[in-house]
N, C-alpha and C positions, 0 to 999 in steps of 0.2 A: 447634671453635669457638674463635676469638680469646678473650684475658683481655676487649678491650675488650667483645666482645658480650657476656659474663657479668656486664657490671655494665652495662650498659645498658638493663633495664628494671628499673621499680620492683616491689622485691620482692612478691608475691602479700600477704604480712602485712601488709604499709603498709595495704595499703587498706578501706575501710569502708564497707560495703554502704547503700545508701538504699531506700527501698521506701515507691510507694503502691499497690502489690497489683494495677500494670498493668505497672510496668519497675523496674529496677532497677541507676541506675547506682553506679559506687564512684568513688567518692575517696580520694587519696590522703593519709597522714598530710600531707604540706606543701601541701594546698589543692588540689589537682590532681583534677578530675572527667577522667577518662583514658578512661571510659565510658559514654555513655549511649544510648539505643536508644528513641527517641519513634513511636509512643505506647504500643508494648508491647514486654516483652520480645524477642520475636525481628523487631518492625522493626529497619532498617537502621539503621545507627547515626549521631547528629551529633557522635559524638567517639570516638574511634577510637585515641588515642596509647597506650591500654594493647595494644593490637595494632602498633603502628608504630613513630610519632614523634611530637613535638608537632606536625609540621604536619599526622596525619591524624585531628586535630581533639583540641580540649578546652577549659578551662577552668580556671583557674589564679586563684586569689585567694589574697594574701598578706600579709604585712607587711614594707613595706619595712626591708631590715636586720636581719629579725627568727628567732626559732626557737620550733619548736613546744615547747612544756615540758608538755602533755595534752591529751588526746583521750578521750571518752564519750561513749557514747551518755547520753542523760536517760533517768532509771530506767523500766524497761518500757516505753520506744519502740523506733523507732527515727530519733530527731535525734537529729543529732550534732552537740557540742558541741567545738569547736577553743581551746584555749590559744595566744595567740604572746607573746611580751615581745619586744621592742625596747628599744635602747640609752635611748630617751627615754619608753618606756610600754610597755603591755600592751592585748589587745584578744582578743576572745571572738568564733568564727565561727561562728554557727549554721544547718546546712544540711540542708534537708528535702523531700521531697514533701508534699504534704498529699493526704490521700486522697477521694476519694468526692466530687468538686466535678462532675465530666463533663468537667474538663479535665487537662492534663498539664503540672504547673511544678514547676520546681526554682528554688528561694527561698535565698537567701543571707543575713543577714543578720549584720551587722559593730557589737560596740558597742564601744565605747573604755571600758573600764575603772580606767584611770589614765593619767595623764603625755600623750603626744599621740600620735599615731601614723598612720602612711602604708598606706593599702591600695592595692596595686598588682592591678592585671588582666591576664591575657593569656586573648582569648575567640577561639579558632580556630573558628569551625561548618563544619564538615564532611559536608554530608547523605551517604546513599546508600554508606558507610563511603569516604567522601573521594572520591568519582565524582561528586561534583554541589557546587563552588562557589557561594556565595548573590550575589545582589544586594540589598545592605543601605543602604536609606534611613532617613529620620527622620521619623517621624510623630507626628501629635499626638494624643493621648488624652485629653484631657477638653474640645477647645475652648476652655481658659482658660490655651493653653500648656507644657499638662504635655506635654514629648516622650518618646519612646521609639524604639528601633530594630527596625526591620521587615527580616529576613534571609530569602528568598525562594530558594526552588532547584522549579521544579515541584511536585509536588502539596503540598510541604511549607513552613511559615513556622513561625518563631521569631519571639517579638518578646519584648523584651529593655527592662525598667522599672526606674527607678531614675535614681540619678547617671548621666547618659551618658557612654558611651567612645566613643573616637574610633579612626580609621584610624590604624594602626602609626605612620604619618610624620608625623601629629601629636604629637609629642611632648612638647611642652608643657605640666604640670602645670595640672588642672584642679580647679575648686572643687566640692563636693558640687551645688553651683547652675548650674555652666558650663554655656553651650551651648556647643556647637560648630556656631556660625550657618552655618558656610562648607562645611558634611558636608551635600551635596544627596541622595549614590547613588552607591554603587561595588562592584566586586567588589573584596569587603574580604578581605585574608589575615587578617588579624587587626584585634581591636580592645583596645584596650589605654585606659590611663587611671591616674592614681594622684589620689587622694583623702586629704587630713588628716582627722581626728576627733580630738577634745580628750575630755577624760573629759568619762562624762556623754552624750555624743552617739554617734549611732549611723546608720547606712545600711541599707538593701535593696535588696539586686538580686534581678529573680524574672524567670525564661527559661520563657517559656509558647510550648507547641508548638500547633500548628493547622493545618489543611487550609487551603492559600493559596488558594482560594475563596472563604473564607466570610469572615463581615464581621470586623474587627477585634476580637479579645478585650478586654474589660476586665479589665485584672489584678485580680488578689489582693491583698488586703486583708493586710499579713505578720501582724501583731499577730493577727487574728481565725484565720486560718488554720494559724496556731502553735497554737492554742488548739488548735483542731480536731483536730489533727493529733492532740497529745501527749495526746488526750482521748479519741480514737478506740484509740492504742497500749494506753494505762492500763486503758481499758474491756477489752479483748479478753484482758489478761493478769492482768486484777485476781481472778481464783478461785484463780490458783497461790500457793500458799505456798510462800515463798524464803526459807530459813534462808544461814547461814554456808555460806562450801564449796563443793560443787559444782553444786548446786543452782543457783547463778545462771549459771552456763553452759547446764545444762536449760534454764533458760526463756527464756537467748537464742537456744538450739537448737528451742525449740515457735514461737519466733515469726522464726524466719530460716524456716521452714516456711511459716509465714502469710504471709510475705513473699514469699515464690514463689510463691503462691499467686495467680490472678487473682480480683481480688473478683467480676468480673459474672458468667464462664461457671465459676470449678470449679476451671478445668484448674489443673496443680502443675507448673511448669515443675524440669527435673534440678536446672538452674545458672541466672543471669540470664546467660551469656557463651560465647562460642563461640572454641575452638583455642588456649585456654592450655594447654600440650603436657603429658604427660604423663612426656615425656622432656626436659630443656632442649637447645634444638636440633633434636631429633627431628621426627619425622612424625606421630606418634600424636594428633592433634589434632582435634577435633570439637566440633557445635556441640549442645550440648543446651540449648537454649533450649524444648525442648518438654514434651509430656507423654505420659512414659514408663506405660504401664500398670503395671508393676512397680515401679516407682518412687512413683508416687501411692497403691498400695497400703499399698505398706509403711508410707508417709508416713501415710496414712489410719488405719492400725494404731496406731500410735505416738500420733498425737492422741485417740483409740479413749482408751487406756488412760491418759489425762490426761483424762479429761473435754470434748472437745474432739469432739464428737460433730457437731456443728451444722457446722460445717466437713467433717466425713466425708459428710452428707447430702447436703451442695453438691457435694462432686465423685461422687457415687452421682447425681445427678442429671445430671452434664455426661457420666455413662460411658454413660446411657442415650441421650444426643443422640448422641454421637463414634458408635457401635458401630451406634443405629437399626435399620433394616431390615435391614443390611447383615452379619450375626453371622454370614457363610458367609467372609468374608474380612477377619476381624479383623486387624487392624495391633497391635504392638507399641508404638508411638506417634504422636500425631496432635501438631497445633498446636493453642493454647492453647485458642481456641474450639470445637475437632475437627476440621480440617481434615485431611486424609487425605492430599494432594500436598503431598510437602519434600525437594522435588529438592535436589540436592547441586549445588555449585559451588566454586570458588574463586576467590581475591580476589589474585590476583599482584602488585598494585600494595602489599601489605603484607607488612611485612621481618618478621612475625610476632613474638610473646612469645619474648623472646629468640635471634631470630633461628630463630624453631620454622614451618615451612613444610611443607605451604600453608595457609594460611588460611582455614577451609571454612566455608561458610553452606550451610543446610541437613544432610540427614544420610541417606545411602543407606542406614542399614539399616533406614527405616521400612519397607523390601520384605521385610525377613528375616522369617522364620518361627523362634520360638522358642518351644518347650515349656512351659516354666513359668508363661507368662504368663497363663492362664486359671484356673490355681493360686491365682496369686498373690493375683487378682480375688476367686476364691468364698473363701476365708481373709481376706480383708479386708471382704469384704459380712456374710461368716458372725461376726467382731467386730461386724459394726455392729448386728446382729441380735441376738446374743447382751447387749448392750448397751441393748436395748428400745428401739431404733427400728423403727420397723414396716416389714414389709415391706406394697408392693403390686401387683396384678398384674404391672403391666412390673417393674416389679425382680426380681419372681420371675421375670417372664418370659424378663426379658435374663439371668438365670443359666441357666437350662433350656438357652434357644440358645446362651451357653459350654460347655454341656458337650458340647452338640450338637458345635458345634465340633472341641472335643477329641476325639470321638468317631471325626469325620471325618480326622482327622489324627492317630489315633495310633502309625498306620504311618510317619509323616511323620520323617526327619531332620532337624532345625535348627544353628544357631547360636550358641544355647547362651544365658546371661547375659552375658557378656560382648564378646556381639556382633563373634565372628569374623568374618572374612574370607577364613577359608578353606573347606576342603569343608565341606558338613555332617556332623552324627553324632550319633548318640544319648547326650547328656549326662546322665549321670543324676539331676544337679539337676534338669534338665526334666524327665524322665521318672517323678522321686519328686514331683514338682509336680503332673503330674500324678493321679498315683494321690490326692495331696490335692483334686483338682478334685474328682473323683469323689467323693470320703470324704465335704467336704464336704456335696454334693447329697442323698448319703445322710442324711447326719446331720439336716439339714434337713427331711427326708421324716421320718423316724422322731424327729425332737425337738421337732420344731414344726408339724406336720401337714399341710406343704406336700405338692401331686399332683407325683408322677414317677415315668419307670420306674426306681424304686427297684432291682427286681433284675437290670437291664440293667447300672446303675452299678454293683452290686455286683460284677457279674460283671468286668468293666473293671477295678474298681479292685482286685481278685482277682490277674488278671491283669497288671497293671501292677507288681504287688509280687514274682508269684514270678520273672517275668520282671529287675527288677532285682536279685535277689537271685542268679540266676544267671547276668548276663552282666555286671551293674556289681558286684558283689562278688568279691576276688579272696581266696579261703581262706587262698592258700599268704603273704600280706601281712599277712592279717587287717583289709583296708580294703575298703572302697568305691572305687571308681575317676571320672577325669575323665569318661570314656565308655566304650561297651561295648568298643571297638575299644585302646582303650590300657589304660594300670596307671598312670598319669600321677593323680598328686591336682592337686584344683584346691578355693580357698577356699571355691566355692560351697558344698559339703558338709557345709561346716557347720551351712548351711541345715537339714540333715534332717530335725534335732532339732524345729523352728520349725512340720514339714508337719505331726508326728505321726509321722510313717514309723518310726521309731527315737526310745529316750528318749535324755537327753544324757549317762547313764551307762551306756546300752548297751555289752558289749566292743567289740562292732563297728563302735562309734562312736570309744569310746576307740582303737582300732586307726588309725581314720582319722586323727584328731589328732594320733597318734604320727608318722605319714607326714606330716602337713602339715608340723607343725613341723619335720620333718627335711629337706622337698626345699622348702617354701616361705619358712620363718620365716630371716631375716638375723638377724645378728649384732648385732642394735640389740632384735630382738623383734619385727618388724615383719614382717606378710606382704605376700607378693604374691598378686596372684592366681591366679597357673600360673606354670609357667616357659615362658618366651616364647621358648627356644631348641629347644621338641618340633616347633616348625614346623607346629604345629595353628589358630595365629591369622592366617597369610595375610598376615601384616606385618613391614615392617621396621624395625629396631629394638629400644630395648627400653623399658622405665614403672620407674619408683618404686614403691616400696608405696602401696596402695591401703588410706586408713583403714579403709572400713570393715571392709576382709576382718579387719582385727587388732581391730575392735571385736565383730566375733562371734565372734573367738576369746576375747579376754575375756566373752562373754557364755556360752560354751561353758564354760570354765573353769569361773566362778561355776554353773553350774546341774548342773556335775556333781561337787562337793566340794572344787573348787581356788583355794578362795575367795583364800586369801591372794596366790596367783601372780595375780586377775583385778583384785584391787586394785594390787599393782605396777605391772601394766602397764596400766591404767585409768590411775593417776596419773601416768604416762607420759605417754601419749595426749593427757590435760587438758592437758599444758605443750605440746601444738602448735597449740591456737587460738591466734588472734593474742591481742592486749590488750582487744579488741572481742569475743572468746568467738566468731571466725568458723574454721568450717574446711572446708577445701580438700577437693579429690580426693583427692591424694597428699601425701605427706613423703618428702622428698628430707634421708636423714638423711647424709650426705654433707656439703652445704652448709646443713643445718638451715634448708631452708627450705618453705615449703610449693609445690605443684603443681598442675597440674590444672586444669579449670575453678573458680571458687571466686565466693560460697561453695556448696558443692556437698551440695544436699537429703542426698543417700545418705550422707554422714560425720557431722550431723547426727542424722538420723534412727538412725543406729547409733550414737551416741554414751549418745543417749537409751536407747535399750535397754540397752547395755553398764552405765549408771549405773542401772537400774533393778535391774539381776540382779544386780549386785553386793551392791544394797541388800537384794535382796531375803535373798542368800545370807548377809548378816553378821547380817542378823536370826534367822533359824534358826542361826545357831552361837552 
């Protein structure tokens, strides 16, 4: 890759996540919406340029002249809050969803705060991730004159309140009042505009999405749905207590959780974004716009143990829609609502994050079969229970048919967690996941007085242990191994400790950790997840360290006496969120930057744990 493609997309860090618990696009530190995806996470996108250029769509508010000097979110949301000064004033950006209306708007609003100042626009809309140009007219919204812009591409409409902008070729500086009498309807490349504000005065722009059938929206109200907004955020995070420290990263990591969360069906989408690579340049790129069973668990766990239960019940309720009748051919992950079909493709007409190709929507390995994930499921229902939410028939029920499940496929090869591509093989993450399904179900039967063949699963999970203890454990290493078939460690193992299988100062544990650190850990401290040159992932190329494999090794550390080494490199770790407390897939400690899809639930979610076992370790010493 050229010097010019490594500096031609804006860094993963710039940018800062929005959420109203339906999509989630980001922005960039200089005003730049680079992503957004109406009306939910994995629709198609109307802006597109954090995948391309500016022509495959975005949105750009600025100040003329001007530089960012801060950026925050307002305490316990997520609006965010932009700083600019210019040569002749200063002015404050505040941009947001508001949640829970029935609609889907992203709201801008500009106040002048001193001196005078220029807001400049460039609004590319983009449908269909730039396959579908609009046709954008002027219409009127209250019958007394008030105009707005109507951007039209088949099933989809934007319409776009406030100061109007006009077609690129208009160039001519417009008043916060101007019409543009002479703007009938065009295929608009862009709309563009620049606006004064004197202190004191202020603007809003709000870009409301809608099915171009139905009758014109009435915009939002910015003042009233500001309210809402930051009243909705404060409510949902006002039980956590945020001391100095690290803490206020936890509870921007419990609520970048919430925020990938869909408020109506449950589902925990990975990321809000699809084929930020893994490699810069590379191929390794995927869309995790969905919900990962393994993923939501974990995510489920985590909020479990923050008091954040009511959230675990909502997606205990959407596993019981996704999975229904159907527990003979459970998927790994569904779409947000459960949908089951997420064909894979690609988008050629984009020069990908940093030039990272192909571009892929959807994601072929909803077909994989992978072991752990039924595991994963009864250990995160088995918190929610253990936590006094009640179980009732169908939730007992839908566990019975996972183990069912498991039962039926214990013979079965997979994929592993990390969702190879290549053969399958018996992983013994999956395969001690297993043996936690079972534990589980048992534990269940004999601790809470649920019906099951109790000694069926015992017999299984009997068997599942001596089995990995003779084909995944290698004596003459003194480790556990990737799968039965190699001697290859891989990060998931660290898991073990998490199933029960092993405690986390087991030798046999400690063995394993010896070998990780020695064939995984870089020279920074930082794992991978395997080495991607055993020729076992079916791919080409290679990835970055992956957070969180190094956040369960600080969690490993801390829970078996190595307190001081999981503080190190915890506080490590903490200086790779951005300024915004967001983080990524990976770190690219090379060019100190982040990777990956972002922000990315599983870095997050291990982040939280990493920071709990540390605390929990410096308290016992």
């Amino acid at each position: 890759m050229s010097a010019d493609a490594q500096t031609m997309s804006t860094p993963l860090e710039d940018y800062a996540l929005l959420s109203d618990m339906h999509t989630g696009p980001l922005v960039s530190r200089e005003g730049s919406v680079d992503w957004l995806c109406f009306p939910r996470f994995d629709s198609a996108s109307v802006f597109a340029a954090l995948l391309g250029t500016p022509e495959d769509g975005r949105w750009k508010l600025s100040a003329v002249d001007g530089k960012v000097v801060a950026r925050r979110y307002l305490p316990r949301t997520f609006v965010l809050e932009t700083t600019w000064e210019t040569p002749t004033g200063s002015m404050v950006v505040t941009d947001f969803l508001p949640p829970g209306n029935g609609k889907a708007d992203l709201i801008r609003r500009v106040e002048c705060i001193s001196g005078r100042v220029e807001i400049e626009h460039d609004l590319r809309i983009r449908f269909d991730y730039n396959r579908a140009k609009p046709w954008t007219r002027r219409v009127d919204l209250d019958g007394e004159g008030t105009c707005g812009l109507l951007s039209v591409a088949g099933p989809d409409a934007l319409l776009l309140s406030g100061p109007l902008l006009r077609p690129h070729e208009h160039r001519d500086t417009a008043s916060p009042e101007g019409q543009p009498d002479d703007y009938q309807g065009a295929v608009a490349d862009r709309l563009t505009g620049v606006f004064p504000l004197e202190s004191g005065e202020s603007a809003d722009w709000i870009l409301t999405w809608y099915r171009s059938h139905l009758q014109l929206p009435t915009p939002e109200d910015p003042q009233s749905a500001l309210e809402r907004t930051v009243e909705y955020w404060s409510e949902w995070s006002a039980h956590v207590d945020v001391e100095d420290g690290p803490e206020h990263t936890v509870l921007r990591s419990l609520m970048v959780l919430r925020a990938l969360t869909n408020r109506e069906t449950g589902g925990i989408v990975a990321a809000p974004t699809t084929s930020l690579p893994e490699e810069f340049g590379g191929s390794r790129n995927w869309d995790y716009r969905y919900t990962w069973l393994r993923d939501a668990s974990l995510t489920i766990e985590v909020l479990i143990a923050h008091d954040y239960t009511d959230g675990a019940m909502h997606w205990r309720d959407w596993l019981l829609r996704a999975v229904a009748g159907d527990s003979e051919s459970i998927q790994i992950m569904y779409g947000i609502a459960g949908e089951r079909q997420l064909p894979e493709s690609t988008l050629p007409h984009l020069v990908g994050y940093e030039e990272s190709v192909p571009v892929r929507v959807g994601n072929e390995a909803a077909g994989q079969y992978q072991a752990d994930v039924v595991g994963e499921v009864m250990l995160a229902l088995a918190q929610l229970r253990d936590a006094g939410r009640a179980e009732d028939e169908y939730s007992w029920g839908l566990q019975k048919n996972l183990l069912r499940f498991a039962e039926q496929n214990i013979d079965r090869t997979g994929h592993g967690i990390w969702e190879m591509r290549g053969e399958p093989a018996y992983f013994v993450h999956g395969r001690a996941m297993m043996w936690a399904a079972f534990d589980q179900g048992i534990r269940a039967v004999e601790d809470h007085g649920f019906d099951g063949p109790v000694e069926r699963w015992r017999t299984l999970r009997d068997r599942l242990h001596a089995e990995i203890m003779k084909h995944g454990f290698d004596e003459e290493l003194n480790s556990f191994t990737q799968t039965y078939s190699n001697t290859e460690v891989d990060a998931s193992l660290l898991q073990l400790p998490h199933t029960g299988f092993v405690t986390y100062d087991d030798p046999r544990m400690l063995g394993t950790v010896a070998r990780i650190e020695a064939d995984l850990q870089d020279e920074h401290g930082l794992l991978h997840r395997y080495r991607t040159d055993s020729g076992l992932d079916g791919l080409d190329g290679d990835e970055y360290p992956f957070l969180i494999c190094t956040f369960w090794l600080v969690e490993q550390y801390a829970r078996s006496g190595r307190t001081a080494d999981a503080r190190t490199l915890l506080d490590q770790l903490s200086g790779y969120a951005n300024d915004l407390g967001l983080f990524a897939e990976e770190y690219d400690p090379g060019s100190g930057r982040l990777a990956g899809n972002f922000p990315q639930a599983f870095s997050h979610l291990g982040f939280i744990r990493a920071v709990d076992a540390v605390g929990w370790a410096e308290e016992q010493s």
